[in-house]
C-alpha positions, 0 to 999 in steps of 0.5 A: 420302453424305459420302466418308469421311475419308482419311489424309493424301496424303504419299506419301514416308511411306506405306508402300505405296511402300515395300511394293510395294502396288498400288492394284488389289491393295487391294481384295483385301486389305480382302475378305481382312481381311473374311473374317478377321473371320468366326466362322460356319464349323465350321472357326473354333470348333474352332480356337478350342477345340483351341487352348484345350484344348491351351493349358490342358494346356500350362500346367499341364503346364509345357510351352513347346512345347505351348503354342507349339503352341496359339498356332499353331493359334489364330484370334483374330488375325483378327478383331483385325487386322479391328478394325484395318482397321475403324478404318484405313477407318472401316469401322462395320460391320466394326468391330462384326461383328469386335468381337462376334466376338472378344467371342464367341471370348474368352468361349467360350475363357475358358469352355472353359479354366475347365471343364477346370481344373475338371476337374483333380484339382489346381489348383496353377499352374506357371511357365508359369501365374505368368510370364502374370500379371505383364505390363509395359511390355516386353510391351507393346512385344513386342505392338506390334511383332509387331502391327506384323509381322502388319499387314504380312504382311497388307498384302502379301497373306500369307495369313489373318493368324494363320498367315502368319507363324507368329512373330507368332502365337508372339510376341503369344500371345493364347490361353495369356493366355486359358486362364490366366484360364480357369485362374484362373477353374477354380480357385476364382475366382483374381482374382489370375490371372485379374488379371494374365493379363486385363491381359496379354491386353488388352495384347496386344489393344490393342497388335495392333489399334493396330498393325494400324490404323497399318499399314493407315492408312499404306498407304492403305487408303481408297481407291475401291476399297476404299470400293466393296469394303466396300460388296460385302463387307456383301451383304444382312446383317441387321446392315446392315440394323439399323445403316442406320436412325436415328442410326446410319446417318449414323455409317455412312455418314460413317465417323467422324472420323479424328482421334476414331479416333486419339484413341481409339487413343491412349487405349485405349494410355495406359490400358493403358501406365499399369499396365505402366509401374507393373509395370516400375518395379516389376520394375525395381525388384526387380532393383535391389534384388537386385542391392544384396542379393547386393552386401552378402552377400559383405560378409558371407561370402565366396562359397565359403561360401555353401550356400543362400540365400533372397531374397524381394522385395515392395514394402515387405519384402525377407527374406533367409535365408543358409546359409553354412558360416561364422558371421557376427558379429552385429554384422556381420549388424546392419550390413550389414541397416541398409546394404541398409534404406538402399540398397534404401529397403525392410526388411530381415529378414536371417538368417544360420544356419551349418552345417558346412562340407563337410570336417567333413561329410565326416568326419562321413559318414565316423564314422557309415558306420564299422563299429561296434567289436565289444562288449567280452567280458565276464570270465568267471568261475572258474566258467565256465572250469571248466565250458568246461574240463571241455568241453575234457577229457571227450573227450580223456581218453575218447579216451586212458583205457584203459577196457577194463582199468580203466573210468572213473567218474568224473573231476573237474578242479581248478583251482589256483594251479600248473595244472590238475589232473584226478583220476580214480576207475576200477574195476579189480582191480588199481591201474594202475601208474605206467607207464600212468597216466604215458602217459594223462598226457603224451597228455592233455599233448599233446592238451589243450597243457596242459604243467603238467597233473597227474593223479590217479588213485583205484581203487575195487574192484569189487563184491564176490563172493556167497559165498566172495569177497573185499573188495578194500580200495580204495588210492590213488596220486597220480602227478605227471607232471614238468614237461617236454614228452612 
């Protein structure tokens, strides 16, 4: 049996100088990856599916806490940190053993997500569900370096690998890529999410297991020991005993060629950088070009004028809306949209809509919250104050007249061009003389403030006797009252 290759014996940049790694503690290190890789416990799935019930829930709740709360229970990072120690050590069987694992694990999860989005009575996706759908270079990086920090929590013996190091496991975030394509998926087929989230994963992926094999590499991990580790750690597996027959046993055996293991490190990252560095340029490139917007609006109208504004950057468009509380000339508007069609090498929709500003407003709240002004009274006719007068006199004059001596009949006002004037018919023997009727009149001066009241009065003679009676003939006296205050 050939000896696998190892990593080149330079000790100065070897990591395990630097890291304290004993050659005795390797061993366990490569038994702890080992068993990082396996998927049969009871204790692994339901990590994998509390992580993505509550990571899908996260999302669509738009909750950053919770969804750092799935991306800590989550186990996927160990059987990524296992295909980085299979490449480091040329260890086949790990490779394959971790590689069906996580295959497993992605299936299930993306499975679990997308059955309880379909579920969801709505399917309308939140920042958090957009923000995992447009990955670039940035993020790549991110991933290189928290794969970078996992390796060597697990280099020096930190625990299971997905939970020692808590910001790792928060960094990388393998399981809300995966619920968002679950999303994607629940939704109706969603390529577009499930696009841009499955390109955020295999970043992610790629970038750990890179990660992980240049670490593991670096500290020496194919050693004797290890070698006789490896072969502990296999046991009496069925797998083993498959892979141990034919072509693939020599492959096995040999452990590959190191550089080929390099080599298709380095692929699996420049097929994974292309489309980031595109998605940066791209981001790049819409933040260049917002900048330049905001640069010529002010060109346009000042910035205290400003009260809304809308900017909408695509590829080849760029569509602002402006709401400003001062109009812009129209050949204002053309030339600053030629100024950003030549500085932005995109076109440009501009609309430019004013409105008044917040003084006019004010007072225009303030008009229409006034109280409205009473309607006008509408004129009265001669009519209508004859009868609101006759309102006026009856009881008066009821109060005043000397009914028991003389009964009223009857009475009429008159209205004229001098005053007011009432002429009253009563029944009485005898006409009541000027002394009572010129106090009916000044109480009815008094009582109905009325100085310039005249009043008339008429008798009428009671009915007369059966036999022997007499027939009174009815006389008539005006009495005018004289124009001063009673």
């Amino acid at each position: 049996m050939t000896t696998p290759d190892r990593a080149p014996e330079i000790d100065w940049w070897r990591l395990e100088t630097w890291l304290r790694i004993r050659p005795s503690a390797k061993p366990g290190i490569y038994r702890r990856v080992f068993a990082m890789a396996e998927s049969e416990g009871l204790k692994y799935w339901l990590e994998i599916f509390f992580s993505a019930g509550i990571a899908t829930f996260g999302l669509v709740q738009n909750s950053p806490a919770v969804i750092i709360g799935a991306m800590l229970i989550s186990p996927l990072m160990g059987p990524i940190m296992a295909t980085g120690m299979a490449l480091a050590v040329g260890d086949l069987y790990l490779g394959i053993k971790a590689v069906l694992n996580l295959l497993i694990s992605v299936t299930v999860s993306i499975a679990f997500s997308g059955f309880l989005a379909w579920l969801l009575p709505f399917h309308s996706p939140t920042p958090e569900i957009l923000a995992r759908t447009n990955p670039n270079l940035l993020d790549l990086g991110i991933a290189l370096l928290s794969g970078l920090a996992g390796s060597v929590v697990v280099s020096r013996g930190g625990g299971d690998g997905a939970t020692a190091l808590p910001g790792v496991a928060i960094a990388v975030a393998l399981m809300p890529p995966l619920c968002t394509m679950g999303f994607g998926l629940g939704s109706s087929a969603n390529f577009q999410i499930m696009g841009g989230a499955g390109l955020l994963f295999l970043t992610n992926l790629v970038a750990i297991v890179a990660s992980a094999f240049l670490v593991f590499l670096l500290v020496g991990m194919n050693t004797p020991d290890v070698q006789q580790a490896m072969a502990t750690s296999r046991g009496d597996e069925s797998l083993l005993r498959r892979l141990s027959r034919g072509p693939v046993a020599r492959i096995l055996a040999t452990g590959g060629h190191l550089r080929w293991r390099i080599l298709m490190v380095l692929i699996l990252l420049g097929s994974i950088a292309v489309p980031l560095r595109r998605a940066l340029l791209q981001v790049a490139g819409e933040a260049i070009s917002r900048a330049d917007v905001q640069d010529e609006l002010t060109r346009l109208v000042p910035r205290d004028a400003i009260v809304s504004q809308q900017v909408n950057v695509t590829r080849d468009e760029i569509v602002i809306r402006l709401v400003s509380t001062k109009p812009a000339p129209p050949a204002k508007v053309t030339e600053v949209r030629q100024d950003l069609m030549r500085r932005t090498g995109r076109d440009v929709q501009l609309t430019v809509e004013a409105v008044a500003s917040k003084a006019e407003l004010a007072e225009l709240m303030a008009r229409l919250t006034a109280p409205p002004a009473p309607p006008p009274t509408p004129e009265k006719s001669v009519a209508d104050l004859q009868t609101e007068l006759i309102d006026k006199v009856r009881p008066a004059l009821a109060d005043i007249w000397p009914s028991s001596d003389a009964p009223m009949q009857r009475f009429d006002v008159v209205l004229s061009a001098s005053g007011v004037a009432i002429d009253v018919h009563y029944q009485a023997a005898t006409e009541l003389g000027p002394v009572p009727l010129g106090m009916v009149l000044q109480a009815l001066q008094k009582k109905l403030d009325l100085p310039n009241l005249t009043l008339t009065a008429e008798r009428v003679a009671p009915p007369a006797a059966p036999a022997g009676g007499r027939n009174a003939s009815p006389a008539r006296r005006r009495i005018r009252a004289a124009h001063h205050a009673p």
